[in-house]
Structures are given as structure tokens and as C-alpha cells.
C-alpha positions, 0 to 999 in steps of 0.5 A, a space after each residue: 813569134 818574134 825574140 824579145 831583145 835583151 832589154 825585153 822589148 819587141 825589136 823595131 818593126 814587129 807587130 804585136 799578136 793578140 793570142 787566145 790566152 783562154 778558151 772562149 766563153 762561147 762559140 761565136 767568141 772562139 778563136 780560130 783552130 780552138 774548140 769550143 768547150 761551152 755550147 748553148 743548151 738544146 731545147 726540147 723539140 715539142 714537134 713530137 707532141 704536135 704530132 700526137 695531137 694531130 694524130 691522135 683523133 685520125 687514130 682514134 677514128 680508125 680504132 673505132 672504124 676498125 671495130 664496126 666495120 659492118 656498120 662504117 661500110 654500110 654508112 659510107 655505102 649510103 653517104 656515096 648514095 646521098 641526094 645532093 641538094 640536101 648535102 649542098 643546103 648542109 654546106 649552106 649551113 656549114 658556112 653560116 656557122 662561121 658567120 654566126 661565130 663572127 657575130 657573137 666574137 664581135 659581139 664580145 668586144 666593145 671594140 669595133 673589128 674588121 668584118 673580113 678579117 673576122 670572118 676568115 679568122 673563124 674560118 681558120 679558126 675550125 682547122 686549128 681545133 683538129 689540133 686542140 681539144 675543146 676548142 683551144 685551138 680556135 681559142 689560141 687563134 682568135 686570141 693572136 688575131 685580136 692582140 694583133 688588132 691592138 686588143 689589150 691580152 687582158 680584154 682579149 682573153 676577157 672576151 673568149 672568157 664571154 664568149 665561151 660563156 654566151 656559147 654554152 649558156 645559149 646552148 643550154 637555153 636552146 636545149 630546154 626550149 627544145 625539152 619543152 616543146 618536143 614530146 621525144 625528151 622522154 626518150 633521152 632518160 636512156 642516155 642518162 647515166 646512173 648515180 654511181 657515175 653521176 657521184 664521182 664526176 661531181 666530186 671531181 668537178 667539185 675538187 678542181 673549183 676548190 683547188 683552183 680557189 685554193 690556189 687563187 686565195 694562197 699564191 699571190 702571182 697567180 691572185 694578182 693576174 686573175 684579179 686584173 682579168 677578171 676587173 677587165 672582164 667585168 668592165 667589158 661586160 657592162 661595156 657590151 651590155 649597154 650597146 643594143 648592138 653587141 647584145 644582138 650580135 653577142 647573143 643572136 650568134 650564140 643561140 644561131 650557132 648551134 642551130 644551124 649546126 644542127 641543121 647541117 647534121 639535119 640536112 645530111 640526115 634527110 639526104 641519107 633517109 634518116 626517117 626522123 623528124 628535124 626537131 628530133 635530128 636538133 634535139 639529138 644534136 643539143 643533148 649529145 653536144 652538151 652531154 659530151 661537149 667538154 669533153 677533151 677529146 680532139 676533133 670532137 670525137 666524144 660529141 660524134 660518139 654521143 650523137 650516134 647512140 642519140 639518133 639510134 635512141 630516137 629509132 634510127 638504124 644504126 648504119 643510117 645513124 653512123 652514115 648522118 654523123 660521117 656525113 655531118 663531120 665531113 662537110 663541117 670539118 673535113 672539107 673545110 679543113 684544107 682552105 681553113 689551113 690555107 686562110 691561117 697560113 695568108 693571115 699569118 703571112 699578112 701578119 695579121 695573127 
């Protein structure tokens, strides 16, 4: 450093240096050879929860696989023997399933969507739910596409809101047609569980609507979007309903969805010898979805499980029973899964998500 002279003053000629008279609020605002005594929070890594919901049905499988093994080596002893014709018309079936999804989110929607994109995001839609349960995943992916076609988030989420609520209500209604008109419903009342049970998943069914209403009623930030929501949701119910078009395509896709589903599980069980006639293989697959069908399990193990002890309760054996519904899952999840992942990967890439 340079002397000062006697007056106090840099002699001519001397530059004056800047110092780091401080330590640096931040790393980047450090000095050169100082340390930095502030560093930026760490955030919590969420990749292990990923990781656990992406395991968690490929764990629970082998638990399950692992306890019946008899009955897994014997399905999957008849599903390499399978006729393949009936299993390429359950691929057939397989891939009208996304058309049918495609309708009824187009029917949702007042706006008018792009058909191909549409398509291919449902398609990338069914490997995102091995991730999430009930069906969050293909929820999570259909709610980017749409904001990324300009939707509003609130009409958005309006039309997943419809279009949950066209799914199931159509399914219930397709069901009740099924009771009517089969004589094999008498069969179902095994399957029924008794009061003891019924009584407690009221009460914790009945306890969530009142906490939720509570919540809704008291805290004003939580009141105020859901009102919003729900004014948008009404708005474009009334919008749909009064174009032929979306009611067609809204309620055509929902009652068509899990038809043709139930045809693929149909299809895999004539291929294997099920012994069952369609109309019981459909009714099978309709009471075990809507039984089980919300339950929160990934993958849709808990409908997979109901549907085995519903094929063995119409009198199919229980190898054939468990080799149909290993049949059923990989051609409608399993295959799929890999192109599903590809497609979301392009839509992403292509910024349409």
C-alpha cells in the first residue's frame, strides 16, 4: 500500500485501491481470497419421494407375486399360450381407449383443441399415472397441455373437474345397465362387504365433506379461489351443454371409455379360455373399477386385485382369473408405458406441456 505524505494525501502517481472492507453479503459479491460467510439455503431433494411412488406398485406387485406363487406361475404359464388374435383385438381395444379419453376432454372444453396433440397427450398421459394415484398423473398432464394452449388455470381445472365427473357418473350409469340386463348381479352380493365396514368409510367419507366445507366456509384465501372456480366451472357447463357437439363427444367418450376397456380385459380373457361369457367379463370389470376405483393406490393395483376375486366369484379358475388380469394390465399399461414416456418427453421438448 502506498504511504500517505505528511499532508495526508496519496503521492502523485498512485492509484487508489478498492478493499474488501466487509465480508460479502453473498457468494457471487465476495472478494477474491475472502470466504464467504452466507450461503444460499438448500432445498429439500423431492427425487426420493419420486422414486417411492415410482416403486411403490412394481413393490407391491412382487409382494403380492411372491405370496401366490402357484397361482403367478400358472397365469403366466397360460398367457405365453395365449391366442394372439384375441390379444392383437385387445391392443385394438387398447388404443380406442385414448380415442375415447380424447373425446370426452375435448368435450369438457368449449374451447376447440388441437385433435393430434390431444390424442398424443392422453397417450402420454397413461405412463404419467404409474407415478400417481388416481389418476393424478394423467390429471397433472392434460392440466399443463391445456394452460399450454392458452386455457385459463381456472377453466382448465374446471374441465378436469367435468370431466372426472362425466367418467364416473357414466360408468355408474353403465353399470346399472349391466345389473339390469345380466342375470350374474346376484353373484356380486359376495363381494359386498358387511356393515361393520360400510359404517366407518361413511363416517370417514362424511367427516372429510365437513372438514372440507368447514374450511371453505371459515378461511377466506381458501373461500375466495374456490368460489372463482367453481363460477368458471358453471359457466362452462352450461357453455358445453349447449353445443350438440361437446355433449356428444363429452358424454359418448365417457360411457365408451369403460367399454372398450372391458373389452380389452374381454378379449385377453377369451385368448386365455376364460370360459365366461363377454357380458359377465364387462360386468366384472364395471364393479370391481367402481368398488375399488378410487382407491389411492398407483398403478391400479387395488382395481387388479378386485378384479381377480370378481372373475373367481362368476367361476373362473383362479390361475385363468389372475393370468386375464396380468394379460389385461400389460397390454393396457405396460406396453404402452415406454412410447407413453417417449411421446411426454417430444410434447415436452416441443413446449407443448
Amino acid at each position: 500500500m502506498p504511504s500517505l505524505s505528511p499532508s495526508g494525501s496519496l503521492p502523485p502517481g498512485a492509484a487508489a485501491r478498492p478493499e474488501c472492507a466487509a465480508p460479502a453479503p453473498s457468494v457471487t459479491g465476495a472478494c477474491p481470497g475472502t470466504t464467504a460467510t452466507a450461503r444460499p439455503a438448500s432445498r429439500v431433494s423431492t427425487r426420493p419421494v419420486r422414486l417411492a411412488l415410482c416403486l411403490a406398485p412394481l413393490l407391491l406387485a412382487a409382494g403380492w407375486a411372491v405370496a401366490n406363487r402357484p397361482v403367478v406361475y400358472e397365469g403366466v404359464r397360460r398367457l405365453a399360450a395365449a391366442d394372439p388374435g384375441w390379444l392383437l383385438a385387445g391392443a385394438g381395444f387398447t388404443c380406442l381407449t385414448w380415442v375415447a379419453a380424447s373425446c370426452a376432454r375435448q368435450g369438457a372444453l368449449p374451447d376447440r383443441l388441437p385433435p393430434g396433440l390431444l390424442l398424443a397427450s392422453q397417450f402420454a398421459a397413461g405412463a404419467a399415472n404409474h407415478a400417481l394415484p388416481a389418476g393424478l398423473g394423467a390429471h397433472a398432464v392434460t392440466l399443463r397441455f391445456l394452460r399450454g394452449q392458452g386455457v385459463p388455470l381456472e377453466r382448465a381445472t374446471a374441465s378436469i373437474g367435468l370431466y372426472s365427473l362425466a367418467r364416473s357418473t357414466a360408468k355408474t350409469l353403465v353399470l346399472l345397465v349391466f345389473l339390469a340386463v345380466s342375470p350374474a348381479w346376484r353373484r356380486l352380493g359376495d363381494l359386498v362387504p358387511d356393515g361393520r365396514l360400510l359404517v366407518p368409510l361413511a363416517a370417514v367419507a362424511g367427516g372429510a365433506v365437513a372438514v372440507a366445507g368447514v374450511l371453505l366456509t371459515v378461511v377466506r384465501p381458501l373461500r375466495r379461489p374456490a368460489t372463482g372456480l367453481l363460477r368458471s366451472a358453471l359457466a362452462d357447463v352450461r357453455a358445453v351443454h349447449s353445443r350438440p357437439r361437446r355433449v356428444l363427444a363429452l358424454w359418448g367418450g365417457a360411457v365408451a371409455m369403460p367399454l372398450v376397456q372391458a373389452g380389452t380385459l374381454a378379449c385377453v380373457g377369451a385368448s386365455l379360455g376364460l370360459g365366461l361369457p363377454w357380458e359377465q367379463v364387462v360386468l366384472a370389470y364395471l364393479a370391481a373399477g367402481t368398488a375399488v376405483g378410487a382407491v389411492p393406490a398407483p398403478g391400479g393395483l387395488a382395481v387388479d386385485a378386485a378384479l381377480v376375486w370378481t372373475l373367481v366369484t362368476f367361476g373362473a379358475g383362479p390361475a385363468v382369473a389372475t393370468a386375464t388380469v396380468i394379460g389385461y394390465r400389460v397390454l393396457s399399461d405396460w406396453v404402452p408405458l415406454l412410447p407413453g414416456a417417449l411421446v411426454l418427453s417430444a410434447l415436452i421438448r416441443a413446449k407443448a406441456l
